[in-house]
MARSE-847422 format. One record per residue (C-alpha): residue number from 1; x, y, z. Coordinates in pm, 1 decimal, decimal comma, padded with zeros to 6 digits, m for minus. Each point is the difference from the previous one (the first is absolute). Example, Ala and Ser with C-alpha at 12.3 -4.5 7.8 and 13.67 -1.06 7.14 Angstrom:
<atoms>
<atom pos="1" x="01230,0" y="m00450,0" z="00780,0"/>
<atom pos="2" x="00137,0" y="00344,0" z="m00066,0"/>
</atoms>
This chain:
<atoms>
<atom pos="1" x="m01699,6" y="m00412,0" z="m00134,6"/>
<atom pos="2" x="00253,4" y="00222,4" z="00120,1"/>
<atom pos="3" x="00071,8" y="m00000,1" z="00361,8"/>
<atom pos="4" x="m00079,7" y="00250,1" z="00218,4"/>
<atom pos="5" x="00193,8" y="00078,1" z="00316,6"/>
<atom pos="6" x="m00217,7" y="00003,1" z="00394,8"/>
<atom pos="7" x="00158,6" y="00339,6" z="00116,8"/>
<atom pos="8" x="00035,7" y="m00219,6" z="00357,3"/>
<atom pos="9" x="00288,4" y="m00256,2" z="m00193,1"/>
<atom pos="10" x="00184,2" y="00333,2" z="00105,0"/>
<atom pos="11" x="m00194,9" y="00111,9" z="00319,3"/>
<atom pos="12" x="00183,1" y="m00042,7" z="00326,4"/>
<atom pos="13" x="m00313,2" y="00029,2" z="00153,6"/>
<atom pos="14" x="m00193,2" y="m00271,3" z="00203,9"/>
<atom pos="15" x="m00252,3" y="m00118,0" z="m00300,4"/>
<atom pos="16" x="m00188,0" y="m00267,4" z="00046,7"/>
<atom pos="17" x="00075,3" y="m00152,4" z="m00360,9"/>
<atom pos="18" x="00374,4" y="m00085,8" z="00001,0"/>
<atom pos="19" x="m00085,7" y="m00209,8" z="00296,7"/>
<atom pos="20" x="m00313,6" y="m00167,8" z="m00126,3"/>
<atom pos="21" x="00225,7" y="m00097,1" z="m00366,5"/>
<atom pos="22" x="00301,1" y="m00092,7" z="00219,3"/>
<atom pos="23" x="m00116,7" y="m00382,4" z="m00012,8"/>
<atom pos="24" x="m00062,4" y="m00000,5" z="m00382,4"/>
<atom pos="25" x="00327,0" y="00216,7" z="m00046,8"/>
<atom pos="26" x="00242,7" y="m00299,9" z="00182,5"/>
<atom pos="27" x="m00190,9" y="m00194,2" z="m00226,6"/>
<atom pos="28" x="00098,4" y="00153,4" z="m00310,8"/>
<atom pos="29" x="00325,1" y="m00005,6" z="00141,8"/>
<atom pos="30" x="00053,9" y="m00369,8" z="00033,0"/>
<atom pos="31" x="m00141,5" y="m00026,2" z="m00357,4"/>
<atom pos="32" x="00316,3" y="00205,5" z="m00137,1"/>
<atom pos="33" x="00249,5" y="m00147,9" z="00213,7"/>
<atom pos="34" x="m00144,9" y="m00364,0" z="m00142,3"/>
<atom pos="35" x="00053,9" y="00090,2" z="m00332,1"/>
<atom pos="36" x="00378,8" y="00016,2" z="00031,4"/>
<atom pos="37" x="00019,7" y="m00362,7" z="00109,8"/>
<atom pos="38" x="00034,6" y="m00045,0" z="m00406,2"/>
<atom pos="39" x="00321,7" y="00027,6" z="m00191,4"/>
<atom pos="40" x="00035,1" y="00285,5" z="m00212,8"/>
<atom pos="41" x="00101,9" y="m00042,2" z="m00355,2"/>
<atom pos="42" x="00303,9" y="00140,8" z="m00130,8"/>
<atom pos="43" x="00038,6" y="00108,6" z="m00364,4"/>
<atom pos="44" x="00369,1" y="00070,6" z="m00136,5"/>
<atom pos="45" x="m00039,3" y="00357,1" z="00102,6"/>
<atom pos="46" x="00025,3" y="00231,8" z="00281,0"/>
<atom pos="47" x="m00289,3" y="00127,1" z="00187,6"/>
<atom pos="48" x="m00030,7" y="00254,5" z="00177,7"/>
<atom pos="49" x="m00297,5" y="00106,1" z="00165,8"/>
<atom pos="50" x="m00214,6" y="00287,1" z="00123,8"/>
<atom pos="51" x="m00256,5" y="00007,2" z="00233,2"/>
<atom pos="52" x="m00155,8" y="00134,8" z="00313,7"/>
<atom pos="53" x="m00054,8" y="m00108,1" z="00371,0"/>
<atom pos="54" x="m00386,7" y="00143,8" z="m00020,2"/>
<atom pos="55" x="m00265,8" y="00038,7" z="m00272,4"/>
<atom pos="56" x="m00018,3" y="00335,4" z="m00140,3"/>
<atom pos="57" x="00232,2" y="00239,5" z="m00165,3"/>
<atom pos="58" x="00344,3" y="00043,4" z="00143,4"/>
<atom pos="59" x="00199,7" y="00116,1" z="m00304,8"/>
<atom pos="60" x="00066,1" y="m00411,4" z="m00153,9"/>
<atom pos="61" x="m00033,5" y="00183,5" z="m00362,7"/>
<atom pos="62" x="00256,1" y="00290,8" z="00023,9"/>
<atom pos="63" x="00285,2" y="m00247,6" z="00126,5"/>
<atom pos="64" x="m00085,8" y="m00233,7" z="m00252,4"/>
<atom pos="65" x="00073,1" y="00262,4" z="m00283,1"/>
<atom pos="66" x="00312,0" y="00087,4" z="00192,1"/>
<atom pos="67" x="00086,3" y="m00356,3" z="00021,7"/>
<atom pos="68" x="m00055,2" y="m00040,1" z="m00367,2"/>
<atom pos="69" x="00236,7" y="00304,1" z="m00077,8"/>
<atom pos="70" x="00266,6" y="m00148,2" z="00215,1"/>
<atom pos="71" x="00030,3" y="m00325,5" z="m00151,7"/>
<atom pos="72" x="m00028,9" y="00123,2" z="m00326,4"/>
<atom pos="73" x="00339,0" y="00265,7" z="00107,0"/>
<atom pos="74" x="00174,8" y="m00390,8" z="00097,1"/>
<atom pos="75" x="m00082,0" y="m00074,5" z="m00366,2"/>
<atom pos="76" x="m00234,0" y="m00256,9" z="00092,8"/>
<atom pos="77" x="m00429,7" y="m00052,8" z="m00169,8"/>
<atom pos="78" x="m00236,6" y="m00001,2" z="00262,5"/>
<atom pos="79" x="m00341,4" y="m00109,0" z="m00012,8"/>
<atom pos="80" x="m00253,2" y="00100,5" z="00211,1"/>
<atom pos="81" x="m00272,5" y="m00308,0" z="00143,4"/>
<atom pos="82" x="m00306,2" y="00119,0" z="00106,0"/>
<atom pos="83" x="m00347,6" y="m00122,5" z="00100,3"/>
<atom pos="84" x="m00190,4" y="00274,7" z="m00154,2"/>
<atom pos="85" x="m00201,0" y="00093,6" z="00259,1"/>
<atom pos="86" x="m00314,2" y="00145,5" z="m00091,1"/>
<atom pos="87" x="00015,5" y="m00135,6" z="m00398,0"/>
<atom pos="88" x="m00219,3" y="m00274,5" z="m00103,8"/>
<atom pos="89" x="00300,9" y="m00199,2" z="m00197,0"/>
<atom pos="90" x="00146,5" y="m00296,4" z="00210,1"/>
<atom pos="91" x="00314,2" y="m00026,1" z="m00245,7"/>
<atom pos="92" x="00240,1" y="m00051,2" z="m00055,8"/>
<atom pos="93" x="m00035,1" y="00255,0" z="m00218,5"/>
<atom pos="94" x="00219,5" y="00260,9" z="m00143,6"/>
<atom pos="95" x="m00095,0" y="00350,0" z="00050,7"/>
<atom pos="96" x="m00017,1" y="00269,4" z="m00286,8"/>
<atom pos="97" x="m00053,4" y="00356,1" z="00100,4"/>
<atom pos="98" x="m00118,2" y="00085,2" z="m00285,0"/>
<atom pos="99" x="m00310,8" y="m00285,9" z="m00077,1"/>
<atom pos="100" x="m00085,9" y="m00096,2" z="00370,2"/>
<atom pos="101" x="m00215,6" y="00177,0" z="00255,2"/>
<atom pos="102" x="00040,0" y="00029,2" z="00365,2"/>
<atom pos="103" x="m00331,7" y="m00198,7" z="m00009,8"/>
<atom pos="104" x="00175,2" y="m00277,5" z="m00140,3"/>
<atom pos="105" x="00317,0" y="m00044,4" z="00127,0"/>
<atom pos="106" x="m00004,0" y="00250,7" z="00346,8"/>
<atom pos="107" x="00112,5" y="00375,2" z="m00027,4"/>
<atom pos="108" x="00334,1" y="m00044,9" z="00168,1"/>
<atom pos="109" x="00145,7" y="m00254,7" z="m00280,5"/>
<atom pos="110" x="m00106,1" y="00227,3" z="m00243,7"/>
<atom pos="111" x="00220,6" y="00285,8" z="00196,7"/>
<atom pos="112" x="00267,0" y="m00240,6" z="00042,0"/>
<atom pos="113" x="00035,6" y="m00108,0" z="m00416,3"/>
<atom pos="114" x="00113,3" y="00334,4" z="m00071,5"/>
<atom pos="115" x="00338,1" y="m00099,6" z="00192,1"/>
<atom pos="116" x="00044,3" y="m00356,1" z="m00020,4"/>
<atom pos="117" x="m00167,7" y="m00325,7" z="m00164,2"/>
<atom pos="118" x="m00252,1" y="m00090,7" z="00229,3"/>
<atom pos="119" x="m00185,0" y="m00329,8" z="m00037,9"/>
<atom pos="120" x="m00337,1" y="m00035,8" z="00211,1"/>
<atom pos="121" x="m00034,8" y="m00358,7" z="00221,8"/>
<atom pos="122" x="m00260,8" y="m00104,7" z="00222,0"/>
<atom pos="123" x="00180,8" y="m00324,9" z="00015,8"/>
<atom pos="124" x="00405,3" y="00129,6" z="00095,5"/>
<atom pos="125" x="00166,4" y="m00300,3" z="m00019,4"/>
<atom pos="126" x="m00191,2" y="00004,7" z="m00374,7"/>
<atom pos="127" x="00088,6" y="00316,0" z="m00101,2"/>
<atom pos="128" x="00391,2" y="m00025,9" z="00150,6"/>
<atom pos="129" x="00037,5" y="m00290,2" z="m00289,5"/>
<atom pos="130" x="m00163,3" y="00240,1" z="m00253,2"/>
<atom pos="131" x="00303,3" y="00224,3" z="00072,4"/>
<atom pos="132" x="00284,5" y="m00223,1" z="m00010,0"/>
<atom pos="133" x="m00114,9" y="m00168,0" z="m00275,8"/>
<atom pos="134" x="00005,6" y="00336,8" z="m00191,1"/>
<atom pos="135" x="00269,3" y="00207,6" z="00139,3"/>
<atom pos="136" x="00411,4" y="m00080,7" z="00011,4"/>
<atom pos="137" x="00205,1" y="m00065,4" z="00238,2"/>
<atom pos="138" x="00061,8" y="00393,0" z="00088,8"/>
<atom pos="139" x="m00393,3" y="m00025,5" z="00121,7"/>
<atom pos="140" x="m00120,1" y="00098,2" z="00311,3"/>
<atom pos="141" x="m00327,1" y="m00036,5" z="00146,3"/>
<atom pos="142" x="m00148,4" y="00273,2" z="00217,1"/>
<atom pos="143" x="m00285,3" y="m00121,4" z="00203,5"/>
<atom pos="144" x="m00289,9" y="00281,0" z="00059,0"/>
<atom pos="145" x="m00151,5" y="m00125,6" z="00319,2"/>
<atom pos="146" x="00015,1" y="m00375,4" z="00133,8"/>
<atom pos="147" x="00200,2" y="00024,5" z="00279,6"/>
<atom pos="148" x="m00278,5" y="m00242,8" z="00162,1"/>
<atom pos="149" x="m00004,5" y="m00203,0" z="m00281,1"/>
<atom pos="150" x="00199,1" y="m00322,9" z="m00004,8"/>
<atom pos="151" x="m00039,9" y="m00114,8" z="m00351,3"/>
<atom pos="152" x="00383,8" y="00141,2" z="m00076,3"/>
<atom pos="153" x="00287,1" y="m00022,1" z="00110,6"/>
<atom pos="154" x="00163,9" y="00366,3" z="00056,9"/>
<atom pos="155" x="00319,5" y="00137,5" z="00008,4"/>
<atom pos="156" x="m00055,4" y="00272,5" z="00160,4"/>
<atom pos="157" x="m00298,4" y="00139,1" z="00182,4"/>
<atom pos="158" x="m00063,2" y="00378,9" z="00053,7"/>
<atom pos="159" x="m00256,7" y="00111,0" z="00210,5"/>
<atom pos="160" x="m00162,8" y="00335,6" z="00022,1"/>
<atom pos="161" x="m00169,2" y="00192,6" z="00305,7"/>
<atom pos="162" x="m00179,7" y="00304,4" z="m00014,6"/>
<atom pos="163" x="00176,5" y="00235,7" z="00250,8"/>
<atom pos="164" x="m00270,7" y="00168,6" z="00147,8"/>
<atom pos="165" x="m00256,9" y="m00265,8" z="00009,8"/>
<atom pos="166" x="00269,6" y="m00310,7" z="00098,6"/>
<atom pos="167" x="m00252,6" y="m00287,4" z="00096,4"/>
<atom pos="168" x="m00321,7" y="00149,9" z="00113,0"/>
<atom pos="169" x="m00111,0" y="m00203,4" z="00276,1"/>
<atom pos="170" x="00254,7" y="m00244,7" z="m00024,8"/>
<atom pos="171" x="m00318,5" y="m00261,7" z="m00061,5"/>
<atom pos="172" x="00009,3" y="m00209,9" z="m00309,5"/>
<atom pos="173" x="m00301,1" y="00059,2" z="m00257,7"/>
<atom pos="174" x="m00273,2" y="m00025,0" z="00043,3"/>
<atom pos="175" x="00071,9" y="00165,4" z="00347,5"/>
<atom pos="176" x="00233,6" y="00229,0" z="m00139,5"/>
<atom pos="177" x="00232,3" y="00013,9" z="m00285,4"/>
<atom pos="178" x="00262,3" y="m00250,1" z="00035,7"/>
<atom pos="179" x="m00000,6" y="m00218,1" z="m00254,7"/>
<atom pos="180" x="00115,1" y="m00329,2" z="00238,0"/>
<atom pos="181" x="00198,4" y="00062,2" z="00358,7"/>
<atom pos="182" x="00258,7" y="00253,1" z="m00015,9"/>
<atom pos="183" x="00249,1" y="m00211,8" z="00147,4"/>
<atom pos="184" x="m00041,8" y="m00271,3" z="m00272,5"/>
<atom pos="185" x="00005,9" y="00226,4" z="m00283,0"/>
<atom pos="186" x="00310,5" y="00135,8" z="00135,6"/>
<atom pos="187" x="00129,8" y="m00297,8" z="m00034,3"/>
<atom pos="188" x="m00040,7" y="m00001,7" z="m00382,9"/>
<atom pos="189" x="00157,4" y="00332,0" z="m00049,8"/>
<atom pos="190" x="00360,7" y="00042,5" z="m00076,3"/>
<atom pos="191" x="m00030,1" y="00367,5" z="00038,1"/>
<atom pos="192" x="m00247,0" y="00318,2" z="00092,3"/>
<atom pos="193" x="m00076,4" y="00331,7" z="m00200,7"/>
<atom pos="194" x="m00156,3" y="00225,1" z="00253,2"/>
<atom pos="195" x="m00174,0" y="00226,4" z="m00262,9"/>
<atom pos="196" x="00002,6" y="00355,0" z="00207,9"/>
<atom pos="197" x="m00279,7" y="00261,5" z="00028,0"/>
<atom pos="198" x="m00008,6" y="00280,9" z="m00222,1"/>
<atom pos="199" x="00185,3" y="00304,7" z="00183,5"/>
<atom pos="200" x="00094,8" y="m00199,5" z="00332,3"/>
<atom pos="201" x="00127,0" y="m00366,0" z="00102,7"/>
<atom pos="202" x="m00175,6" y="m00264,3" z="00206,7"/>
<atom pos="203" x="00062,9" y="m00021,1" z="00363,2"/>
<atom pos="204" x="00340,6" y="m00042,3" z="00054,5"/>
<atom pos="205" x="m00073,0" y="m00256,5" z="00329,9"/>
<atom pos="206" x="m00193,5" y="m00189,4" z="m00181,7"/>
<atom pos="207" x="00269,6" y="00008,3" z="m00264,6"/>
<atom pos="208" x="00270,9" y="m00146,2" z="00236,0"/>
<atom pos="209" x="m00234,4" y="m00215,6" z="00142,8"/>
<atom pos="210" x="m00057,5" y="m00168,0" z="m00379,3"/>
<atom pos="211" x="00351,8" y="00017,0" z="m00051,8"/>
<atom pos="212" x="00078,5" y="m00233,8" z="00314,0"/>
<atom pos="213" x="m00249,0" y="m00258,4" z="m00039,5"/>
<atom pos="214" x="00036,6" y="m00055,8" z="m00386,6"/>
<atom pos="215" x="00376,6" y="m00000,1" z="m00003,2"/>
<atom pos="216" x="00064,2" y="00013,9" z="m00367,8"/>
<atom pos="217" x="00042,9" y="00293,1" z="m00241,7"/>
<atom pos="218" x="m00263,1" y="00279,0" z="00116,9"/>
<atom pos="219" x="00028,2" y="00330,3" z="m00272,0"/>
<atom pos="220" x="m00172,7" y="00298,6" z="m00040,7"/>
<atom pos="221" x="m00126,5" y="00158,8" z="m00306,3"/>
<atom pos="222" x="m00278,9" y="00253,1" z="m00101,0"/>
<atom pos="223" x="m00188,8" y="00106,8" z="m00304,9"/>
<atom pos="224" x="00047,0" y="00292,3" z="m00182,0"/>
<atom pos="225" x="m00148,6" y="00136,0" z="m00348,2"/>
<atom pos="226" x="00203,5" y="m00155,0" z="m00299,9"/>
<atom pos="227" x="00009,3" y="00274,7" z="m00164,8"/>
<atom pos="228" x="00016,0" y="00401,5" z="00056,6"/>
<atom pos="229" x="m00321,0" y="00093,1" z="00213,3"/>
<atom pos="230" x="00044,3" y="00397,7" z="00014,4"/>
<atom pos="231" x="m00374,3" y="00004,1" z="m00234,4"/>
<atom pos="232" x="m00138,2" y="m00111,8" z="00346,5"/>
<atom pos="233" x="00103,1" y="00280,5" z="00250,6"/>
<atom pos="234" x="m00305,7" y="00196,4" z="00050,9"/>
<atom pos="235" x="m00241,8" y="m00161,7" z="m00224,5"/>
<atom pos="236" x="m00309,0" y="m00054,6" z="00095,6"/>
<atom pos="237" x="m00069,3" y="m00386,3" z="m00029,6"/>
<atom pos="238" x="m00302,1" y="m00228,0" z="00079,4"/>
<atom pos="239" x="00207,7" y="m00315,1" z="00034,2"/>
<atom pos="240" x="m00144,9" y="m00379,1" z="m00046,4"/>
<atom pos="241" x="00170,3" y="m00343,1" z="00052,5"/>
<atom pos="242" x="m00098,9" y="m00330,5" z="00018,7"/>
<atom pos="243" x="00298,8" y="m00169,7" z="00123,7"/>
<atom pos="244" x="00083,4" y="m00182,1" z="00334,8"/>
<atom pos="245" x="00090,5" y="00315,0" z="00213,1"/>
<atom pos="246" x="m00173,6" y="00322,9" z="m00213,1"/>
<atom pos="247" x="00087,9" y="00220,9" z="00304,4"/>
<atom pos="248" x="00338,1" y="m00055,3" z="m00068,3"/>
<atom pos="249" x="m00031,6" y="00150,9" z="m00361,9"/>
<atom pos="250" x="m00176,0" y="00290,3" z="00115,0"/>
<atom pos="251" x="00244,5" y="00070,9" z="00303,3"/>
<atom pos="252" x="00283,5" y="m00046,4" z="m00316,4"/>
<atom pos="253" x="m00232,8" y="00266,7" z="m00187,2"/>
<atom pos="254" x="m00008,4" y="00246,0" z="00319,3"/>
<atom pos="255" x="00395,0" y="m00019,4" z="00088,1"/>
<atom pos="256" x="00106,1" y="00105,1" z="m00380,7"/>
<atom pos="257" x="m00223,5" y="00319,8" z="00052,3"/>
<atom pos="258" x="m00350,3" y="m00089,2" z="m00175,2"/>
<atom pos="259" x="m00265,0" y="00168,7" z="00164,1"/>
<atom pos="260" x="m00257,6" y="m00344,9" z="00026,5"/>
<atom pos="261" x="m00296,1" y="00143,8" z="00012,4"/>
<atom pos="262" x="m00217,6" y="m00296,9" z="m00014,8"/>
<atom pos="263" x="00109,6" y="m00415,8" z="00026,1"/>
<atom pos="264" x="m00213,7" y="m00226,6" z="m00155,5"/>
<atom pos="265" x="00143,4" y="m00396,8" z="00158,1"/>
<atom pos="266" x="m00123,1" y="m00292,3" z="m00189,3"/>
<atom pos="267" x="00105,8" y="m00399,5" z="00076,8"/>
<atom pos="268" x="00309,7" y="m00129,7" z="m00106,6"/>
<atom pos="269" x="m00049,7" y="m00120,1" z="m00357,9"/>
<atom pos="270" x="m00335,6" y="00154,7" z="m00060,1"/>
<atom pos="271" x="m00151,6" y="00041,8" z="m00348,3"/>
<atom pos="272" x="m00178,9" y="00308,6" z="m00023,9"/>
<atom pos="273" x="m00332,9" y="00020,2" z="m00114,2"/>
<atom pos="274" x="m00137,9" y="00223,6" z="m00219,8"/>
<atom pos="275" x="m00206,7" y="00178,4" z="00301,9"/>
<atom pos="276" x="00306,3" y="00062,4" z="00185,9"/>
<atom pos="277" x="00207,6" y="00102,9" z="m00248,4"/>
<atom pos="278" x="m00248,3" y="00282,9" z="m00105,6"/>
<atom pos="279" x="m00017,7" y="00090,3" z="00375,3"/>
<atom pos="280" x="00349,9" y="00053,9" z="00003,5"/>
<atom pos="281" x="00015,6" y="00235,9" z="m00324,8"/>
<atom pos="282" x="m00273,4" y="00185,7" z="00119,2"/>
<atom pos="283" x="00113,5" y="00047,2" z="00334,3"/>
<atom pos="284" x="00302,2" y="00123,8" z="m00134,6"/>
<atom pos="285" x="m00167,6" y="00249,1" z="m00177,8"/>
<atom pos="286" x="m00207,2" y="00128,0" z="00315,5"/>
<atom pos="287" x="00318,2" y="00044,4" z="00189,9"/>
<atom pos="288" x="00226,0" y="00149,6" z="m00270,4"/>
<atom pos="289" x="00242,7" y="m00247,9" z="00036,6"/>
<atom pos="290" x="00253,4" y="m00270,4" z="m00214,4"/>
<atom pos="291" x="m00066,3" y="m00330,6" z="00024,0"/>
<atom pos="292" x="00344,5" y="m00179,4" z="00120,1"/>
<atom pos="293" x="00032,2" y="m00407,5" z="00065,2"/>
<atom pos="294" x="00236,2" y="m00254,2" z="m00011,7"/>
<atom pos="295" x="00166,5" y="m00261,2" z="m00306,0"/>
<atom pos="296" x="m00187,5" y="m00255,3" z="00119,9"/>
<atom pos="297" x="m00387,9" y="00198,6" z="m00018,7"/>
<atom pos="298" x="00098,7" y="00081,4" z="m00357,3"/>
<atom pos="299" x="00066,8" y="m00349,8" z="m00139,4"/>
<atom pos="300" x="m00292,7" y="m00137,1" z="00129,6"/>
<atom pos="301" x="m00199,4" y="00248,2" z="m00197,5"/>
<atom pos="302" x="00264,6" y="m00102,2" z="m00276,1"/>
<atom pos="303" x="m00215,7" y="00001,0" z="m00349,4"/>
<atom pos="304" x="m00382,5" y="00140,0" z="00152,8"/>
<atom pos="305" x="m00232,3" y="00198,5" z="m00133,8"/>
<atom pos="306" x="m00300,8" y="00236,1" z="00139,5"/>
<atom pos="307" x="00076,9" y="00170,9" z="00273,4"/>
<atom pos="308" x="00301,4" y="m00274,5" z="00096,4"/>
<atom pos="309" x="00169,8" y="00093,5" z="m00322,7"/>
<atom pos="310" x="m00081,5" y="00374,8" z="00107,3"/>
<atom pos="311" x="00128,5" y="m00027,4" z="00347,0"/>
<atom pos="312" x="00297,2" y="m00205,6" z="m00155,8"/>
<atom pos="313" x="00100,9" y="00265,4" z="m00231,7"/>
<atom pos="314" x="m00041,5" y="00271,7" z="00253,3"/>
<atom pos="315" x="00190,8" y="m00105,0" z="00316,4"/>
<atom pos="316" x="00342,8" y="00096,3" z="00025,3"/>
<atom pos="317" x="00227,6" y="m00287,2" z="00108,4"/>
<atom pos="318" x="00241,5" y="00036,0" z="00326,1"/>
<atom pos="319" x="00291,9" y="m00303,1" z="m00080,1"/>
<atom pos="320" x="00197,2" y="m00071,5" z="00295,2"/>
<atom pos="321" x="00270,2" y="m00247,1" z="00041,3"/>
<atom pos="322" x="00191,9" y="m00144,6" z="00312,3"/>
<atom pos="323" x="00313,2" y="00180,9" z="00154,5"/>
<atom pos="324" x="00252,1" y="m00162,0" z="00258,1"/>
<atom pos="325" x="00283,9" y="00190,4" z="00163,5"/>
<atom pos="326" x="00353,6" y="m00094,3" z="m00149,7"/>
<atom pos="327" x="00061,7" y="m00277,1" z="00324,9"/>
<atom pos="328" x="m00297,5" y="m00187,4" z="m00122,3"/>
<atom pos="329" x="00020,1" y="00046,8" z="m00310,4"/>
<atom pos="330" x="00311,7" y="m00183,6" z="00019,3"/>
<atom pos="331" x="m00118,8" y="m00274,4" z="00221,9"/>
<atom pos="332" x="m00297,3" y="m00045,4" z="m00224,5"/>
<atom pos="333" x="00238,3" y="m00030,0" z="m00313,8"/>
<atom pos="334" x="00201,7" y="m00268,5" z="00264,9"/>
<atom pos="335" x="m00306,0" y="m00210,9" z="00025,9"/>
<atom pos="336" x="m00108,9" y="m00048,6" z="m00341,0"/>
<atom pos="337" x="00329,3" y="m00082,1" z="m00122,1"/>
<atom pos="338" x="00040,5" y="m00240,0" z="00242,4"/>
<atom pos="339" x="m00283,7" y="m00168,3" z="m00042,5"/>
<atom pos="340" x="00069,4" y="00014,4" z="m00388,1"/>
<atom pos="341" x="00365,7" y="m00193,5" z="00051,2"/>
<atom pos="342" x="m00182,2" y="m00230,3" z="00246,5"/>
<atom pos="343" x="m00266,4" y="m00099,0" z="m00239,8"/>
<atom pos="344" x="00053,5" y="m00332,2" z="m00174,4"/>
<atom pos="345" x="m00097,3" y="m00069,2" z="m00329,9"/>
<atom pos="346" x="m00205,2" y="m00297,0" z="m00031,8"/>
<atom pos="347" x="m00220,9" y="m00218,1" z="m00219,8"/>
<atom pos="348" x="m00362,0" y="00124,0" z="00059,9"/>
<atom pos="349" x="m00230,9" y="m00307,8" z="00109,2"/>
</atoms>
């Protein structure tokens, strides 16, 4: 079941149920901390992963792909590792675009297979020997998510924060959305991605604030469309997203010029069912307008028929990718080939 967000994780206001969860939140806590008192394994190839500080979207997917492109410009063969959140298969399995359904293996692998190999793990440590056992010694493994997860050893750790909605409450989950306390999971990352809103930048005390306490590489980077938007200026558009964030897909929608008439948010990794699917098609209709979503809506209704296959078929597609300014664009090309020349090959156990 896909989860869906309490609008108070990022209310600064005095509810009564961030205080209430507080107990059972340093509870799961503790329980994440524990779980690094085992070693990781390490497989004879580098790993570098990305994840996120809270649960929801942040932007973990476009980074990835620019990741991916990165290390395949240093001639190297990444891999990307994921759990395949949403998808019934526990893996390891390797995904094909082409036979598998988000049902199956989760909608973001199936986005992810059109860039890179991507092999689906419940079990990490599991699917890490898959890898190696498969790829050469120019392999790389890119870790989707699992920056709490302790099963594997990493090389380098990248996490990403949303810029406008930082940490909510600052509680961890289920009092808000940390995923463990922020100053333990700070101690896992190697570096921060703050992912910045569409059209502005997140507040700029806060920012030097962040940049103070974490003391490591802090960069800045926004989405943009990956390819030329002009069809959108003045369009009218009912827009629909089940991601992590959807408002910040229709905010994207809104600063290149569409005129979003209607916003239709479902939760992240949601399969559509027939019902809503029509709703959308004929609501479009009623308002005159296009139907516009995201990569990730499409592949999950990757092969259906009815009114999914009609909804598929009709919804234009808005691909956006990740963009850093030239500094950290640099630094981030520093990091990952430092943690490639760092990386020791070794027998996997």
């Amino acid at each position: 079941m896909p989860l869906e967000e309490p609008g108070w994780w990022y209310d600064a206001g005095g509810r009564i149920w961030p205080r209430v969860l507080a107990p059972v939140g340093a509870l799961y806590g503790r329980i994440v901390a524990h779980r690094f008192r085992r070693r990781p394994l390490r497989v004879g190839l580098p790993v570098i992963c990305i994840g996120n500080f809270t649960l929801g979207g942040t932007g973990k997917t476009p980074l990835v792909r620019h990741v991916v492109g990165r290390l395949r410009a240093f001639g190297r063969e990444p891999v990307v590792l994921m759990r395949g959140y949403g998808g019934q298969e526990r893996g390891p399995h390797w995904v094909d675009a082409v036979v598998d359904s988000a049902r199956r293996v989760g909608d973001e692998p199936l986005l992810l297979a059109k860039e890179a190999p991507v092999l689906v793990a419940r079990d990490r440590a599991a699917g890490a020997g898959v890898i190696a056992a498969r790829v050469g010694p120019s392999g790389v493994i890119v870790m989707d998510d699992g920056l709490q997860n302790p099963a594997l050893a990493k090389d380098l750790s990248i996490a990403v924060v949303d810029g406008r909605r930082l940490f909510g409450n600052g509680r961890v989950f289920p009092a808000g959305p940390l995923r463990a306390d922020l100053a333990f999971q700070l101690g896992l990352a190697d570096a921060v991605v703050v992912n910045q809103p569409a059209g502005g930048a997140c507040d700029a005390d806060w920012l030097a604030r962040f940049c103070a306490r974490f003391a490591k590489p802090v960069l800045e980077a926004r989405v943009s469309p990956a390819d030329d938007a002009a069809w959108l200026r003045g369009r009218r558009v009912l827009a629909f997203a089940g991601i992590g964030h959807p408002a910040r897909f229709f905010q994207l929608l809104e600063r290149l010029g569409a005129d979003v008439v209607e916003t239709r948010a479902f939760a992240d990794h949601q399969l559509l069912s027939e019902a809503s699917a029509g709703a959308l098609l004929a609501d479009a209709v009623r308002v005159g307008a296009d139907l516009v979503t995201t990569e990730k809506d499409v592949a999950r209704l990757a092969g259906a028929r009815g009114a999914c296959g009609v909804l598929a078929a009709r919804a234009r597609v808005l691909a956006i990718r990740m963009d850093f300014a030239p500094q950290d664009l640099e630094l981030l090309d520093g990091l990952l080939q430092r943690a490639l020349a760092a990386a020791r090959p070794t027998a996997v156990r």
